[in-house]
N, C-alpha and C positions, 0 to 999 in steps of 0.2 A: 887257489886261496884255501887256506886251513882254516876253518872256522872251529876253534873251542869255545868250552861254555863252563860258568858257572866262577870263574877265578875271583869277579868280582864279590864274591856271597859272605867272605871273611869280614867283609868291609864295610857291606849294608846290613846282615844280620843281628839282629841288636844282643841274641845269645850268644851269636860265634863272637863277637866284639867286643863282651863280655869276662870271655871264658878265648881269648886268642891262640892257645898254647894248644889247647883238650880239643877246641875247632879247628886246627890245622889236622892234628889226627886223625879226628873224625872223618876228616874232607877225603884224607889220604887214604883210609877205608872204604871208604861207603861212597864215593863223589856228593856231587850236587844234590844235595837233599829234600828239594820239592819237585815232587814226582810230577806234578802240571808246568813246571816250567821246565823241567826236564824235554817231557814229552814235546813241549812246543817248540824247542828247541832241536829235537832231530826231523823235524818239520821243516822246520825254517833253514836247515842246512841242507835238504835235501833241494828245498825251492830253491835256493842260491845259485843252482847249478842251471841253471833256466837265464840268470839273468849277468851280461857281461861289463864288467866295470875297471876303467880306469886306475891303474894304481892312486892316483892322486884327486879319486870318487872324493865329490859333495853328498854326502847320504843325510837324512833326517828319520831320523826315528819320534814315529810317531805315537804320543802314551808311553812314554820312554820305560816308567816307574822306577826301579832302581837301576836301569839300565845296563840289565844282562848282556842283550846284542848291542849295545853300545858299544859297550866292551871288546867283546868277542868282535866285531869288524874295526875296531882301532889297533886292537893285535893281531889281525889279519891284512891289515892295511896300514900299516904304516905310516903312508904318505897322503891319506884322507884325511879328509873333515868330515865327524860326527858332529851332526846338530843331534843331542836330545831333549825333548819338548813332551812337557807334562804340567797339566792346569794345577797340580796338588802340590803344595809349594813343600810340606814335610818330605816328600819321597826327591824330590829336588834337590833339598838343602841335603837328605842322605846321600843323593848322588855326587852332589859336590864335596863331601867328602871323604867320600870312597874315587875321586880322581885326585884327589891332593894324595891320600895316601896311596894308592896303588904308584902313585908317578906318571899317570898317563898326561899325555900332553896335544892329544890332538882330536879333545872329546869338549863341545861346548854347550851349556845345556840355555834353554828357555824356559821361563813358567809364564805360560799363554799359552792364547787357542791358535791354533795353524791361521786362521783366519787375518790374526794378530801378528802372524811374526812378519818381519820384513826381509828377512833371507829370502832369496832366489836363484835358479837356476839349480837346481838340485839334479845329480843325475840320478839318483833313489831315492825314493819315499815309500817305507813300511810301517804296518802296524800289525803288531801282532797281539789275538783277543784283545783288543781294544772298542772295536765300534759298536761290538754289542751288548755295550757301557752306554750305547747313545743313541737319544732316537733316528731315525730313518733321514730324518727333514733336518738335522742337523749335524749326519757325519759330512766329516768335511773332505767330498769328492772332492769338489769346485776347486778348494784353497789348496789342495796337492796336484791337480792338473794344472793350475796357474804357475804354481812353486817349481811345476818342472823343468828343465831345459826341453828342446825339443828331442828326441829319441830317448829323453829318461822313461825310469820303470816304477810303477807302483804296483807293491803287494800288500794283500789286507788277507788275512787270516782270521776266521771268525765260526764259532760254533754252529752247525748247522740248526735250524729252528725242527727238525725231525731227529728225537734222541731215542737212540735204542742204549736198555740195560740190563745186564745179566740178572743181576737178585731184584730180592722184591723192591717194591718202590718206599716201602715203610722204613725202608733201611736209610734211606736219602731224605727225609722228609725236611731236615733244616735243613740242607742244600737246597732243596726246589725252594721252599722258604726265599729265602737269600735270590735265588735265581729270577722268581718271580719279581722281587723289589731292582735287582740293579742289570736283570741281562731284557733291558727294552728293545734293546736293537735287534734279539736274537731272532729274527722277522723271514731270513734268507735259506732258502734251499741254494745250490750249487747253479741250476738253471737262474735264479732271480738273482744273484748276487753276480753274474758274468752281465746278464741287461743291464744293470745298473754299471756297470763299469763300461759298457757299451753306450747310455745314455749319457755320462757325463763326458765321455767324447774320446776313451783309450780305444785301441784297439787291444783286445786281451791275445794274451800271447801264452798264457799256460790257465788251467782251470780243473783242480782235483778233488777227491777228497780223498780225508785220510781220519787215524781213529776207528780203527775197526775193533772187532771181539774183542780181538789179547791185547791191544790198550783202555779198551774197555774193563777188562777182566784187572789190571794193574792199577788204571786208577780208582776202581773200587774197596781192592784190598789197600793200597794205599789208605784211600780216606777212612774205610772203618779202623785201620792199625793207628792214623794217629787220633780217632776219638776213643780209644783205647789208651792211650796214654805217650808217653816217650817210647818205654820199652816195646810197645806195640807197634810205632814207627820206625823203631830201628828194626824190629824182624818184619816188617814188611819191605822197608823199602828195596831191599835187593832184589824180590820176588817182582815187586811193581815194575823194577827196568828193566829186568829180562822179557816181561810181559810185552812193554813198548817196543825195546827191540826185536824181537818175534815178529808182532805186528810190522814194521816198518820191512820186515825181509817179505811176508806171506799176503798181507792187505794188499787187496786189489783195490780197483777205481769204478764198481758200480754203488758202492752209499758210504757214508760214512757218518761219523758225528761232528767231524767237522770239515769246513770246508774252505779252500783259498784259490784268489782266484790272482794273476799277474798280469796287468795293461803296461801300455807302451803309450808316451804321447807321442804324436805322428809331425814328424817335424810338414812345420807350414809351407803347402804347394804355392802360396804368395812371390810375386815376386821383390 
């Protein structure tokens, strides 16, 4: 399976959308232009490889938002069903139509909580940074162990609650800002977030971190080049993905800043 990323971004971008001509070029330069979803995304390609699926996979993407990996596993899959599902009904309506216009046809979204949808038997359910958007007592293990078939896989991707940073911390100050009001969930080291996937009843089947120095070092310069302006984020960003990709070839598995863990439901020994 080839997983690409980012085709969708002409579509939800409300600049590239804009300016459709000057954002094709751009794109054809520089690729996918946010260096955090970049980054989450050679993450999320690298877990894939852990998990084996059906050409004609039920998957649910969970906290869809403009539905990158939606995407990207609909053009890798052909013959699947992507459920995407997100409570924010703006980032929805953009999804639906960046699927009218991309053409894809085998991407169907929800606006609701997992708790709420009536889809079942999934054989994958991911979330990528999404739960630590939510408190602890309300991510919703329960509703995607329920929603799975039995031998399906769930992966959750999620910032570790221990963050190491290169520069000084005055440098981030409106980031932790912002971090402190909306990352409630960010609760989990790598050890607690494998019990928790163990309490609600998976058996985990992969558990890593990833996010070391030189993605560290990338998404830094990222973020001071775009509070620096446009032309500060176009000379950063190239600097940013070499950063990532560094990291992805030399980052080891003893810490990181963030952290994912991959459960299995255990098909029922019932008879």
């Amino acid at each position: 399976m080839e997983l690409t990323f980012g085709t969708s971004q002409i579509f939800t971008s409300e600049r590239m959308k804009s300016k459709p001509k000057l954002a094709r070029l751009f794109k054809s330069v520089f690729g996918y232009t946010n260096v955090g979803n970049y980054a989450r995304f050679t993450i999320f390609k690298k877990l894939m490889k852990h998990i084996d699926l059906p050409q004609n996979a039920k998957i649910l993407d969970l906290g869809a938002g403009y539905g990158e990996y939606s995407f990207s596993l609909a053009k890798a899959l052909p013959k699947a069903k992507i459920h995407s599902l997100d409570v924010d009904k703006e980032r929805i309506a953009t999804l639906n139509e960046a699927i009218k216009a991309s053409g894809t046809n085998n991407i169907t979204t929800h606006c609701t909580y997992t708790e709420q949808l009536e889809e079942r038997e999934f054989d994958f359910i991911f979330s990528i940074d999404v739960f630590e958007h939510i408190t602890p007592k309300e991510m919703p293990f329960k509703a995607a162990y329920d929603r799975l078939k039995p031998g399906g896989y769930f992966m959750v991707k999620i910032p570790n609650k221990h963050q190491r940073t290169l520069l000084p911390e005055r440098y981030f100050e409106e980031h932790h800002e912002w971090l402190e009001e909306e990352h409630v969930g960010q609760v989990y080291n790598l050890e607690d977030l494998w019990k928790r996937f163990i309490g609600e009843g998976f058996r985990v089947v992969h558990g890593s971190y990833s996010d070391g120095w030189f993605s560290r070092l990338g998404w830094e310069a990222a973020y001071l080049g775009k509070k620096a302006g446009l032309l500060g984020q176009i000379l950063s960003l190239p600097f940013a993905k070499l950063c990532i990709k560094i990291d992805r070839l030399v980052h080891g598995n003893s810490w990181g800043n963030a952290i994912q863990v991959i459960g299995i439901k255990e098909p029922s020994c019932q008879p």
